[in-house]
C-alpha positions as a printed NumPy array, in Angstrom:
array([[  0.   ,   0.   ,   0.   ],
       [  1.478,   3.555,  -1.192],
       [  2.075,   5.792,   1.93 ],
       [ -0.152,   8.788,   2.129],
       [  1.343,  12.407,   2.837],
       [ -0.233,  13.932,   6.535],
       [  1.616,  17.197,   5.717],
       [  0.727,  20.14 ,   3.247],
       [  2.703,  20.479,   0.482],
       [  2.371,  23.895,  -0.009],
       [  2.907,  24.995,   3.552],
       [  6.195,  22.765,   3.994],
       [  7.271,  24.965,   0.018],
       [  6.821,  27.739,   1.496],
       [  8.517,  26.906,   4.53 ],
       [ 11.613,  25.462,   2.092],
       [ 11.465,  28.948,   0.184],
       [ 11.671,  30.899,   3.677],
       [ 14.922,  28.577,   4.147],
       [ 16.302,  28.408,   0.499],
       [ 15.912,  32.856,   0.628],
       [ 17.425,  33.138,   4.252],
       [ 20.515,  30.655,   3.25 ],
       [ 20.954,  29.829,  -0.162],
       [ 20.932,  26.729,  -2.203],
       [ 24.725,  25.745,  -1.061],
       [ 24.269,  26.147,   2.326],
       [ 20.654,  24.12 ,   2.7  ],
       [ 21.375,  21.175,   2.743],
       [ 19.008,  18.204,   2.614],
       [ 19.362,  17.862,   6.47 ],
       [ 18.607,  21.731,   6.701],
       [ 15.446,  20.696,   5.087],
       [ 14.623,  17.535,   6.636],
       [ 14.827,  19.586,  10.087],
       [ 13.531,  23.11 ,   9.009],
       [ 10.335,  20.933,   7.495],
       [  9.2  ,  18.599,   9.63 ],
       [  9.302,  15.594,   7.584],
       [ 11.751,  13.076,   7.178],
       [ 14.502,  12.117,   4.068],
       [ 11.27 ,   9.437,   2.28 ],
       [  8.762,  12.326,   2.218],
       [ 10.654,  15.142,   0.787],
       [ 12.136,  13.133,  -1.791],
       [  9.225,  11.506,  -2.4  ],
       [  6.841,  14.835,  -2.611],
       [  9.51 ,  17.054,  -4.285],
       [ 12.303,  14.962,  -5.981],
       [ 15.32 ,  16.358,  -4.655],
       [ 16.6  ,  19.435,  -3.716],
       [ 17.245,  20.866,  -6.541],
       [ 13.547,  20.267,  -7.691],
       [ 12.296,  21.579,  -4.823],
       [ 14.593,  24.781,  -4.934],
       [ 12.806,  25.353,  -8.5  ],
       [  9.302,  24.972,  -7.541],
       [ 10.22 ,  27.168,  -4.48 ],
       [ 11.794,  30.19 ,  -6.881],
       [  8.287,  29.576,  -9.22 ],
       [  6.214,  30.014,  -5.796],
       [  8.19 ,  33.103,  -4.952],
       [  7.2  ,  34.85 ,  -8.021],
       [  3.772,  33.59 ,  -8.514],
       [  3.021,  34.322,  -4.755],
       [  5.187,  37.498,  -3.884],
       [  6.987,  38.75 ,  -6.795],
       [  4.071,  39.268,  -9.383],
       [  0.952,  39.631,  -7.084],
       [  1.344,  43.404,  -6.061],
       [  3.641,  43.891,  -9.74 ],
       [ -0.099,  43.262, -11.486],
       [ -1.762,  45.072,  -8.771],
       [ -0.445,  48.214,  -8.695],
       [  1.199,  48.771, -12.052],
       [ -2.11 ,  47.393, -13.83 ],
       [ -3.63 ,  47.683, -17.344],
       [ -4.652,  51.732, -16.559],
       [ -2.034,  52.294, -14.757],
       [ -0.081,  55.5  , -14.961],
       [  2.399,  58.163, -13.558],
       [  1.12 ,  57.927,  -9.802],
       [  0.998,  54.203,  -9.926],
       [  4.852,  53.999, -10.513],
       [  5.562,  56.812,  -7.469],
       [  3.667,  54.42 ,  -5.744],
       [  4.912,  50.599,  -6.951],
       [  8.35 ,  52.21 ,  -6.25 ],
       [  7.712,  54.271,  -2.995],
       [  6.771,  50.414,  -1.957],
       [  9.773,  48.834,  -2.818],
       [ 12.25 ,  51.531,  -1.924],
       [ 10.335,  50.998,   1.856],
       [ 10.301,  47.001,   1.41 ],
       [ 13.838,  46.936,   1.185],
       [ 14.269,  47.833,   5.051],
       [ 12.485,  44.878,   5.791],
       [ 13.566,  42.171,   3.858],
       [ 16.962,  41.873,   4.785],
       [ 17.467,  38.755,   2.93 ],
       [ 17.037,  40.48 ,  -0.521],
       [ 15.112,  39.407,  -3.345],
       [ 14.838,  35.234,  -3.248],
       [ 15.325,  35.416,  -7.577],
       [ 18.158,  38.097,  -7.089],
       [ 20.324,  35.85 ,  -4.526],
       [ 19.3  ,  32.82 ,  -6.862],
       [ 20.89 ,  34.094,  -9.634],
       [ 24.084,  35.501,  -8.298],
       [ 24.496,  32.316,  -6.5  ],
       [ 23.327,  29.843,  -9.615],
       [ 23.263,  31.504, -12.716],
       [ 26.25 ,  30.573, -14.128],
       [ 25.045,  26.475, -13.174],
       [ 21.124,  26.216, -13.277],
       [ 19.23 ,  27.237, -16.459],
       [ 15.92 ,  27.034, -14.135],
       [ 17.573,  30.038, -12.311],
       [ 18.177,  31.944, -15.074],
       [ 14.079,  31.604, -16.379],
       [ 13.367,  32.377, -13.11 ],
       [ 14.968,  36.043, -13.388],
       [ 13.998,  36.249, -16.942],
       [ 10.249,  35.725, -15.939],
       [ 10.672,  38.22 , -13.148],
       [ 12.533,  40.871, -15.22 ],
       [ 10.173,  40.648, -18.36 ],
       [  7.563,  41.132, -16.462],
       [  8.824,  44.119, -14.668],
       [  9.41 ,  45.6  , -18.082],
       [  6.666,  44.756, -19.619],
       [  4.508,  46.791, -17.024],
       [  6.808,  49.222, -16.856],
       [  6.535,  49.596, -20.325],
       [  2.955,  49.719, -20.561],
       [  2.298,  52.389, -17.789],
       [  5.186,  54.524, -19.154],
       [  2.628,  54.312, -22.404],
       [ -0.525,  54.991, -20.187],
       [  1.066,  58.256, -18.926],
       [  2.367,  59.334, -22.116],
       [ -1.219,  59.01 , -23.562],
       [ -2.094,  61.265, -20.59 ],
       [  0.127,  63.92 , -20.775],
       [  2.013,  62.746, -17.705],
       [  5.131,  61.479, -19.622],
       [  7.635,  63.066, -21.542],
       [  6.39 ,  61.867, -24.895],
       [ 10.222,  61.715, -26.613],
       [ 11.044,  59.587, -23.937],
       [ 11.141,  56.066, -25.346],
       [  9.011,  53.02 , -23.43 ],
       [ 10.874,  50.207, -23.675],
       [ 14.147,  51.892, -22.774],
       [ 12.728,  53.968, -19.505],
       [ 11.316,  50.645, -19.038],
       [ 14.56 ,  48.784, -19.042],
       [ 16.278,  51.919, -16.983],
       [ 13.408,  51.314, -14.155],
       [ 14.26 ,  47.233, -14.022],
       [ 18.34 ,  47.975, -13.752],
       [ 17.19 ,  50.646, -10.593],
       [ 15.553,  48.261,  -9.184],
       [ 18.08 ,  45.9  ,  -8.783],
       [ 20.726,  48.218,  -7.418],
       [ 17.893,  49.36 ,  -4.923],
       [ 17.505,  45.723,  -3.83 ],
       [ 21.597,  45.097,  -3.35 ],
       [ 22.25 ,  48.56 ,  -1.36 ],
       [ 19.112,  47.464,   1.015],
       [ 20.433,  44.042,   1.428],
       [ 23.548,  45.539,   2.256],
       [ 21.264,  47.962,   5.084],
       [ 23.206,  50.802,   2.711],
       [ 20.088,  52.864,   3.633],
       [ 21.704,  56.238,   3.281],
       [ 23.01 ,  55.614,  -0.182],
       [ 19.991,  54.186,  -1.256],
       [ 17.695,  56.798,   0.31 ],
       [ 20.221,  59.377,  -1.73 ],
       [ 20.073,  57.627,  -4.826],
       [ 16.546,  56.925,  -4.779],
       [ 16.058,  60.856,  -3.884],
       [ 17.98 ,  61.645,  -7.335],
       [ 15.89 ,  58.845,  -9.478],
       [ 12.839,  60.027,  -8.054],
       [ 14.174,  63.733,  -8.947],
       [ 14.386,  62.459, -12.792],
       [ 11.406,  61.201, -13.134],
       [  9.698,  64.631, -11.451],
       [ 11.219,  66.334, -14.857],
       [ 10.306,  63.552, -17.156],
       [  6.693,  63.881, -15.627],
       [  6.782,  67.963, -15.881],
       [  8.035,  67.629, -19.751],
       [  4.678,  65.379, -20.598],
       [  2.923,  68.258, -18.962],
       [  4.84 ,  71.27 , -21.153],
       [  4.557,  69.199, -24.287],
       [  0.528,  68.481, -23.564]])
């Protein structure tokens, strides 16, 4: 008779993610995860593979769960010049308290060079960044809120690379540098939003 699971598999991913994000993939080992768990060497091999299986589904969880969630909530189809002040005023804050980083950022300077899976991962997560970037950049252009010669796929690529160096100077509790550096991006869009109001 096949064994039955008596644990949730999605509440013992997440709890793999949590320990995957704090640590790593080299330093969690399968004993890590075996302890941090719950559930003994049969059952997570048996429910997730292995652990490099489970480090996959726990970087797809990430950004179905956390990642893209508030990305599609706040930077939505009508989205415009407010709504990136505002998806960026969130991160900027978020980066105080999540002093482990981004879970896809450490993933790929740890694995990129090794895992393809990794490097999807950041490619989902960066494309779709873009993408809404790119689309409210468009909104607020249509609006008058945007510097119409300014072009959308390149501001949108410009807000992505800001991002990350936003997420490494907060993992690195840099706060004063970021909080500077933030102050001057935030200063640059102010005159790309006042040029889409001249040129209206």
């Amino acid at each position: 008779m096949a064994r039955t699971k008596n644990f949730d598999r999605e509440e013992k991913l997440i709890q793999a993610m949590e320990l995957f994000w704090q640590k790593g993939y080299a330093d969690t080992s399968v004993a890590d995860l075996v302890d941090h768990l719950g559930i003994n060497r049969f059952s997570l091999y048996n429910t997730y593979t292995d652990k490099s299986t489970l480090f996959s589904e726990a970087l797809d969880y990430y950004l179905q769960q956390i990642a893209f969630p508030p990305l599609q909530k706040i930077l939505h189809d009508e989205a415009g010049y407010a709504d990136i002040l505002a998806y960026l005023t969130r991160f900027v804050n978020l980066q105080r308290d999540q002093t482990c980083g981004c879970f896809i950022q450490n993933a790929l300077l740890e694995r990129a060079h090794c895992d393809a899976s990794v490097l999807d991962s950041g490619a989902l997560l960066f494309e779709a960044l873009a993408e809404r970037f790119q689309r409210v950049v468009q909104n607020a252009q249509v609006a008058g809120d945007w510097d119409p010669s300014a072009d959308p796929v390149q501001m949108s690529h410009f807000l992505v690379m800001q991002m990350q160096g936003i997420r490494v100077l907060g993992k690195a509790r840099q706060y004063d540098m970021m909080d500077h550096g933030v102050k001057i991006l935030f200063g640059m869009i102010e005159q790309i939003h006042q040029a889409g109001r001249a040129a209206k």
